[in-house]
C-alpha positions in Angstrom: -23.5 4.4 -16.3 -23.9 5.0 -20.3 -22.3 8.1 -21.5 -24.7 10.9 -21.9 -24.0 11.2 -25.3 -25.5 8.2 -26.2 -28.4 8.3 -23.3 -29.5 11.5 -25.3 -29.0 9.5 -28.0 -31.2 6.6 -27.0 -34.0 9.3 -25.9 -33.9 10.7 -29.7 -34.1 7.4 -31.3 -37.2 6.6 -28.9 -38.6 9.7 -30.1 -38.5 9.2 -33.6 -39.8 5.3 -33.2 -42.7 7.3 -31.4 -43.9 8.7 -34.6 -43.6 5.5 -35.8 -45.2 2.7 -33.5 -48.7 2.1 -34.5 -51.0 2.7 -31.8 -51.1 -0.6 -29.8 -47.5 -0.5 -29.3 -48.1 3.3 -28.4 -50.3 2.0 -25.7 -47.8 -0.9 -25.2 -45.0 1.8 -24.6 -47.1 4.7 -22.5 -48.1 2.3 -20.0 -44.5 1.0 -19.4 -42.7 4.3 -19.8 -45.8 5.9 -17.2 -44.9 3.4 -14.4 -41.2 4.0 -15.0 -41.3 7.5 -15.0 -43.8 7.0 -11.7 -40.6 4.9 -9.9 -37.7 7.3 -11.4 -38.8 10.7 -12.4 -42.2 11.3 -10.3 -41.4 14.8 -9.7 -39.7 15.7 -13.3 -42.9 14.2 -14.6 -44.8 16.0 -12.9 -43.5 19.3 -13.3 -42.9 18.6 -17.2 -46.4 17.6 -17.8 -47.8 20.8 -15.6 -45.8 23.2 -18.0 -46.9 21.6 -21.6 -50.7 21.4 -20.3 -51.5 24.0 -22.5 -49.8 22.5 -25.5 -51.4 19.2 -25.0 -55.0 21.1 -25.1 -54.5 23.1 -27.9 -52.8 20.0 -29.8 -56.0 18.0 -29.0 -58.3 20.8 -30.1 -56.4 21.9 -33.2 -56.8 17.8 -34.6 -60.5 17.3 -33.3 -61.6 20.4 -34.8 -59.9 20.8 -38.2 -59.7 16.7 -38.9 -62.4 16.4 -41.5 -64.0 13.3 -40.8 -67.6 11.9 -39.2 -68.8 15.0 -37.2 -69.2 13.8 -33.1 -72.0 15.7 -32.7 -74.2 15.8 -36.4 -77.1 18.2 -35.3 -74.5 21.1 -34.4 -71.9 20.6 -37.8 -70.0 24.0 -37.3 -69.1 23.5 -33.8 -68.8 19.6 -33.7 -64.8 18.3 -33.1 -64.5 15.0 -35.7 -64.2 11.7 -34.6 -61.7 11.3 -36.6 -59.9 14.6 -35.2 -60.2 13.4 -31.9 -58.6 9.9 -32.7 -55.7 11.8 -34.0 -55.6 14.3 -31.5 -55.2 11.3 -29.0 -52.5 9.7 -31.1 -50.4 12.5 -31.1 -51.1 13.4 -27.3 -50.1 9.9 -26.4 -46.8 10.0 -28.7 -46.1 13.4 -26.6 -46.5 12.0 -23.5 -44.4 9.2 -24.2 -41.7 11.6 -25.3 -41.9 13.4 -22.3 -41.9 10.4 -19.6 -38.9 9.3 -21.2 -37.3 12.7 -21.4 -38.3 13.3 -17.3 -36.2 10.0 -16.9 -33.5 11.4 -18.9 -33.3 14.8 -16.7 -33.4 12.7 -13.4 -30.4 10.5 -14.6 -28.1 13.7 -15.9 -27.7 17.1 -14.0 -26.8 20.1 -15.7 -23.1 19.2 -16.2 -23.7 15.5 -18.1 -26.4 16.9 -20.1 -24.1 19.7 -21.2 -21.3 17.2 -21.6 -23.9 14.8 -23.7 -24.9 17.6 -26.2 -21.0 18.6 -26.0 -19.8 15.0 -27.6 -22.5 14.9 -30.3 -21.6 18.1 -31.6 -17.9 16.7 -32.1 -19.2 16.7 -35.5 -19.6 20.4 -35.5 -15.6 20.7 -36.0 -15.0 19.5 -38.9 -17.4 22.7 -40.3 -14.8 25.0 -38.4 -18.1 25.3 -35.6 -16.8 26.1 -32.4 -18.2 23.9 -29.9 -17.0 24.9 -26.9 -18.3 28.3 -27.5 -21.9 26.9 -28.0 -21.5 24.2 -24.8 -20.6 28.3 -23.1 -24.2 29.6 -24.5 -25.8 26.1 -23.8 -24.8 26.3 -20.0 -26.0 29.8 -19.4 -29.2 29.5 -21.2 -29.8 26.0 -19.3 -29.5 27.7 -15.9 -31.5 31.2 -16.6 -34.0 29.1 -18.3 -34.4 26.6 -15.2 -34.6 29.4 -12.7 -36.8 31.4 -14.5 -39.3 28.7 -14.6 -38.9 27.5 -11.4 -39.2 30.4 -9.8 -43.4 30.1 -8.9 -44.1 33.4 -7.3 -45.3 35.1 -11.0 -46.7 33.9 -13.6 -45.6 32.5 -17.2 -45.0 35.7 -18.7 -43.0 37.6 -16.1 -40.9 33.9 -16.3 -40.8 34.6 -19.7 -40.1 38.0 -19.5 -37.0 37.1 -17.3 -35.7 35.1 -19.7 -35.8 37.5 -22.4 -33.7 40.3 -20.4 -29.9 40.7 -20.9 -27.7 39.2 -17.8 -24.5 40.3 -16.4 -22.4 37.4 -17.0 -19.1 37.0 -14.7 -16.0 35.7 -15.9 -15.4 32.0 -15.3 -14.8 28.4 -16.5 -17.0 25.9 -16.4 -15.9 22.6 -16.2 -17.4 19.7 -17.6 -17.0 15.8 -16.6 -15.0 13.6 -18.9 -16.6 10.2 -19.4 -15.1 7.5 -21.6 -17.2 5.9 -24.3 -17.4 1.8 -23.9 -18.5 -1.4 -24.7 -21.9 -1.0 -23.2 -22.4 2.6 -24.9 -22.3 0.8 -28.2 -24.6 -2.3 -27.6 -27.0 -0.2 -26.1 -27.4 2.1 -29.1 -27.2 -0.4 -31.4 -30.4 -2.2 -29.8 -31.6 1.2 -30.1 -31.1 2.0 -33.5 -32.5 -2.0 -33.9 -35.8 -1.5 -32.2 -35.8 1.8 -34.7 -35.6 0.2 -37.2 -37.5 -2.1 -37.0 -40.8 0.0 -35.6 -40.2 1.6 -39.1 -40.5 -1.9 -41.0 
């Protein structure tokens, strides 16, 4: 298994070569990230894409109707989305749902206590600033699990979830223990065909 670190890693450098792919090798990637998401993160996916289904409207309807471009409909020119707009609008919903296949893969492979261990070994950095990190892998951890009950709890809607967020908590002292994993061989050749393929998308 990769360290988490760099599997978080490889999910930002696919993120950012996103933004970059030109849209055939969008397609290229959607499809194959889709059916991979399908055989390993069904249920993430599913749950991920039903709670940014909003987002993905409104970013569809915010690029087809302030685009300038060839109006879709010329005989109603003040209500007519942009052909243009909607081209766009596409683009940047299929770069989103790219982003979010891969990241429902990412949240099947890691449970709570890799991820937090992940995000704890890339801010190593942090130290060096005189940033405590174990202090923010403490607030990580407690916002991660109020957060994830919050929204899976499904017996109110979004903003009683929100709402529950929001409120102060009663926090227990503890220790929370994450696992150790040692970074190897295969860490490094895996980000380094990572930060390849990134770089060259951006050629």
């Amino acid at each position: 298994m990769l360290h988490p670190a760099a599997q978080i890693l490889l999910w930002i450098f696919l993120t950012l070569a996103l933004q970059l792919a030109q849209p055939l090798l969008l397609a290229g990637l959607g499809v194959g990230l889709f059916f991979a998401a399908l055989l390993m993160a069904a249920d993430k996916l599913r749950q991920l894409l039903r709670r940014t289904r909003w987002i993905m409207l409104s970013l569809l309807v915010i690029y087809a109707w302030t685009t300038p471009g060839i109006l879709l409909i010329e005989s109603l020119p003040a209500l007519s989305p942009t052909t243009d707009g909607i081209q766009d609008g596409a683009l940047q919903l299929g770069r989103l749902f790219c982003a979010l296949a891969a990241l429902a893969i990412l949240l099947t492979r890691l449970d709570t206590a890799q991820l937090i261990s992940g995000l704890y070994g890339l801010c190593r950095p942090l130290g060096f600033f005189g940033l405590a990190r174990d202090r923010l892998a403490v607030r990580l951890a407690l916002t991660l699990h109020y957060a994830e009950s919050a929204m899976l709890n499904r017996d109110s809607g979004w903003r009683a979830s929100l709402e529950r967020m929001l409120e102060p908590v009663e926090v227990a002292p503890g220790v929370i223990e994450l696992p150790h994993f040692d970074v190897g061989a295969r860490d490094a050749i895996a980000l380094s065909v990572g930060l390849t393929l990134l770089v060259w998308v951006s050629l």
